[in-house]
LUMPAMAR-859248 format. One record per residue: residue number from 1; residue in three letters; x, y, z of N, C-alpha, C in turn. Coordinates in Angstrom, 3 decimals, always signed. Atoms other than C-alpha are relative to their C-alpha. Layout:
LUMPAMAR-859248
[NUM, "ALA", [X, Y, Z], [X, Y, Z], [X, Y, Z]],
...
This chain:
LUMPAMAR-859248
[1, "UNK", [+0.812, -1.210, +0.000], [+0.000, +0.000, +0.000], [+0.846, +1.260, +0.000]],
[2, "UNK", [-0.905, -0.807, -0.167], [+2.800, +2.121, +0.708], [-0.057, +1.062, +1.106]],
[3, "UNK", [+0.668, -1.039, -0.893], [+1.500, +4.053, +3.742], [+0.435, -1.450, +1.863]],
[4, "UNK", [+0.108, +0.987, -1.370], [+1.967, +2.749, +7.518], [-0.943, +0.798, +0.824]],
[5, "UNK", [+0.628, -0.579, -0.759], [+0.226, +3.500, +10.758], [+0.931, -0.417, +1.277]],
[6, "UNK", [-0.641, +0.211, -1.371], [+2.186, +4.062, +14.194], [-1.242, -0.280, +0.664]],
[7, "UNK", [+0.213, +0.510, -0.484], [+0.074, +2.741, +16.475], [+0.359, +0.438, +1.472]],
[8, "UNK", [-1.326, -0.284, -1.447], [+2.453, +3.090, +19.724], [+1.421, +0.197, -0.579]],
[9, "UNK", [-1.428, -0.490, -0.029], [+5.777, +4.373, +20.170], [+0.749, -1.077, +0.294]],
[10, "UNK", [-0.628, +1.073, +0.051], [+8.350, +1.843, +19.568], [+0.982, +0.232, +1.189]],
[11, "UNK", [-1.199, -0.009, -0.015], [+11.005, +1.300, +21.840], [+0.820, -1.075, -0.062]],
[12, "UNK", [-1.005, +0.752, +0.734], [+14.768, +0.257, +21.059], [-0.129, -1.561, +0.535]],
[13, "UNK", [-0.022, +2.052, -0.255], [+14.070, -3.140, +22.723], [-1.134, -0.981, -0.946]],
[14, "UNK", [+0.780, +0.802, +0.400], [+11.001, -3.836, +21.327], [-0.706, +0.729, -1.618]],
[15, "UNK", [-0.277, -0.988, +1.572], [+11.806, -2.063, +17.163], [-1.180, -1.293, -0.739]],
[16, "UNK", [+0.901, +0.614, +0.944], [+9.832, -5.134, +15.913], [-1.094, -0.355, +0.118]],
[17, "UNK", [+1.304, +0.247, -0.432], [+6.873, -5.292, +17.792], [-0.897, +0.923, +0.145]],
[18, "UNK", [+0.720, -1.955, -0.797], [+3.972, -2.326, +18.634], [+0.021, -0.588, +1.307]],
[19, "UNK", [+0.292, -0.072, -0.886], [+3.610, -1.782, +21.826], [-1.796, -0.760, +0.499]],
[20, "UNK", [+1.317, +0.487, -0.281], [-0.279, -2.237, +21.865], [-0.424, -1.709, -0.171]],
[21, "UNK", [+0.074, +0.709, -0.379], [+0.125, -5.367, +20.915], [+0.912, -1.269, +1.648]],
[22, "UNK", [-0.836, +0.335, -0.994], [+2.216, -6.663, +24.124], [-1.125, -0.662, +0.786]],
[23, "UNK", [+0.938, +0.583, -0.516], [+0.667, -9.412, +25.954], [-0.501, +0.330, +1.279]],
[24, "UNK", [+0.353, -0.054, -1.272], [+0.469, -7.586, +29.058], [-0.475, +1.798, -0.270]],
[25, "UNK", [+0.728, -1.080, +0.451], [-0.996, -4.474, +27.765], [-1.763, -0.354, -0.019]],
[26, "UNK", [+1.865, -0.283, +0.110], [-5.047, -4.141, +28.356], [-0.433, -0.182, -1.107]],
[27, "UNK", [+1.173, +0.529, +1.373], [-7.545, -5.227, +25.627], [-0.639, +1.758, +0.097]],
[28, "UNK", [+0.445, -1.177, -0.033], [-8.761, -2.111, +24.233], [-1.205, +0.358, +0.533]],
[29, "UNK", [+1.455, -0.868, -1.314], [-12.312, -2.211, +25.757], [-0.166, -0.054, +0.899]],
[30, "UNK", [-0.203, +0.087, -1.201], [-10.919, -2.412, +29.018], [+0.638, +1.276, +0.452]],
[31, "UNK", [-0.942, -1.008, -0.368], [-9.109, +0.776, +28.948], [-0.792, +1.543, +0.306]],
[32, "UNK", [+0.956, -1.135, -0.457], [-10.299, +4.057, +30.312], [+0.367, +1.183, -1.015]],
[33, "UNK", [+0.014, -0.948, +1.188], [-10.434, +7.152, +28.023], [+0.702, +0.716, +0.866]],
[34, "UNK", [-1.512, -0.304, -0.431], [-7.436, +8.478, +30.147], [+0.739, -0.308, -0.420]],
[35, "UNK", [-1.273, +0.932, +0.082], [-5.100, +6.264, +29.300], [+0.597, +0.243, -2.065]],
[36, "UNK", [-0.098, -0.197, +1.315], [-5.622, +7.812, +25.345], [+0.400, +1.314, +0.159]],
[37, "UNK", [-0.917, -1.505, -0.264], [-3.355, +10.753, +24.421], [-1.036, +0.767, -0.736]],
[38, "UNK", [+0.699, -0.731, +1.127], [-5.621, +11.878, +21.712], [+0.996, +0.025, -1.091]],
[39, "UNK", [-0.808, -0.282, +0.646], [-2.446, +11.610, +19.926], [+0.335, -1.349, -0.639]],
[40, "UNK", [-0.895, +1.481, +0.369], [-1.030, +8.738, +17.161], [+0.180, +1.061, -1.690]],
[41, "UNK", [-0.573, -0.522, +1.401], [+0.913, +9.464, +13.623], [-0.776, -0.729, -0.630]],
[42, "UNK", [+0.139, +0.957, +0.843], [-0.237, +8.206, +10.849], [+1.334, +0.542, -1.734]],
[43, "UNK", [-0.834, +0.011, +0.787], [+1.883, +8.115, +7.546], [-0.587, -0.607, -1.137]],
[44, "UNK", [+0.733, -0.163, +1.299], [+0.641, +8.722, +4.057], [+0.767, +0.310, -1.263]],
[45, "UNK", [-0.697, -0.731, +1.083], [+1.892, +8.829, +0.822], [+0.035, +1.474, -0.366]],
[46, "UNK", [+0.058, -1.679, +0.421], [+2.806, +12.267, -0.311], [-1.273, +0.975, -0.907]],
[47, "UNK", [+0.927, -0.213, +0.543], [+0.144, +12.548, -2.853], [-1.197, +0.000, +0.577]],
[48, "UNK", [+1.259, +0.273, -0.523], [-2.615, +11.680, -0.645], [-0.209, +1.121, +0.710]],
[49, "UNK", [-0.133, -1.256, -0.942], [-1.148, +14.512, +2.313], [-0.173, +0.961, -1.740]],
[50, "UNK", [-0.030, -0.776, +1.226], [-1.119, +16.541, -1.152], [-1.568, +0.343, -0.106]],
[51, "UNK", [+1.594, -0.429, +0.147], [-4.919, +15.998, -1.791], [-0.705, +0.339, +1.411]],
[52, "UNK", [+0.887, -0.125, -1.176], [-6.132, +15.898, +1.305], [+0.191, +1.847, +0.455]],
[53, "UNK", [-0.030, -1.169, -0.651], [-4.290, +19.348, +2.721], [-0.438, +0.475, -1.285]],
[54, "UNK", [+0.787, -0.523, +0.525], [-5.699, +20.763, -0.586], [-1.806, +0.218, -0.174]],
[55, "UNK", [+1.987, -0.403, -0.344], [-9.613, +20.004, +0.108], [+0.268, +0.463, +1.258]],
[56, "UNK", [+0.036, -1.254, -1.470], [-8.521, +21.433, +3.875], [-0.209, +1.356, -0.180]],
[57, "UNK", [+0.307, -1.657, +0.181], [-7.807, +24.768, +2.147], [-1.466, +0.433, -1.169]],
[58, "UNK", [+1.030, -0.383, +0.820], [-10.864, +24.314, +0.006], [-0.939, +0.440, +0.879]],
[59, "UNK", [+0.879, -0.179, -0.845], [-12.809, +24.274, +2.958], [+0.045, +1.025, +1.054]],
[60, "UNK", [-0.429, -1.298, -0.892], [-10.834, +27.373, +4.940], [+0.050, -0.716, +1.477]],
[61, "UNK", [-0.460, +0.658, -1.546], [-9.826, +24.566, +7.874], [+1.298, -0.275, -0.682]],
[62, "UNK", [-1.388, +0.704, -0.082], [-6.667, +23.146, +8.894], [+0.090, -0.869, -0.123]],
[63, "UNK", [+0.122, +1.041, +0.239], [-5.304, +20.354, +7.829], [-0.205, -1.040, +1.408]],
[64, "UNK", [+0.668, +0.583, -1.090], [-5.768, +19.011, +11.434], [-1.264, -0.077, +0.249]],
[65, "UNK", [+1.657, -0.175, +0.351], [-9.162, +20.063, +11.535], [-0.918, -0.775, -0.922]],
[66, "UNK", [+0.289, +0.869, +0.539], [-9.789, +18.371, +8.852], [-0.218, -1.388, -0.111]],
[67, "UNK", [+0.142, +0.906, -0.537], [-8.618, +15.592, +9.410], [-0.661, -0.990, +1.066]],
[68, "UNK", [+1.132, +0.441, -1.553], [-10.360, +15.050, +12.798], [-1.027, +0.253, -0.337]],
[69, "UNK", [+1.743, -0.108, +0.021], [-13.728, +16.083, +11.803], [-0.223, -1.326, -0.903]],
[70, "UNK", [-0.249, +1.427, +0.786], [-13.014, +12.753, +8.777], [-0.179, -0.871, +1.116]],
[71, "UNK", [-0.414, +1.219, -1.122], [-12.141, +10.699, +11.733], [-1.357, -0.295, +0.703]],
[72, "UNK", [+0.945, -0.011, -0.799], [-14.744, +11.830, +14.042], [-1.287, -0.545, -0.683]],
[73, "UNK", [+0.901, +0.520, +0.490], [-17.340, +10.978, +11.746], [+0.135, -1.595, -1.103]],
[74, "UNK", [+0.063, +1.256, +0.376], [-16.265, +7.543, +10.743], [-0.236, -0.979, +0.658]],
């Protein structure tokens, strides 16, 4: 596809695994809406960040804005 998704923050011990999956990590519908940053990367081909931040400025939002209102309503 050419695109990834971080997920969790890797670290150097564990470069080949996510974090979320870790067997001693909580099942996600066990977890309290604390424990979420509101925050994760995602990673997109260039062309896509290309179209996308261009319908952002079609619409006079930010490309964050944008993005999250997409999200929020999926």
């Amino acid at each position: 596809m050419g695109w990834r998704v971080s997920l969790a923050r890797r670290s150097p011990a564990s470069s080949n695994s996510l974090a979320m999956s870790s067997p001693t990590s909580k099942p996600l519908a066990r977890r309290s809406l604390s424990e979420y940053s509101g925050k994760f990367q995602v990673r997109i081909p260039p062309a896509t960040h290309r179209r996308i931040a261009e319908k952002a400025a079609e619409e006079h939002v930010s490309l964050h804005r944008y993005v999250s209102d997409r999200l929020a309503s999926a």
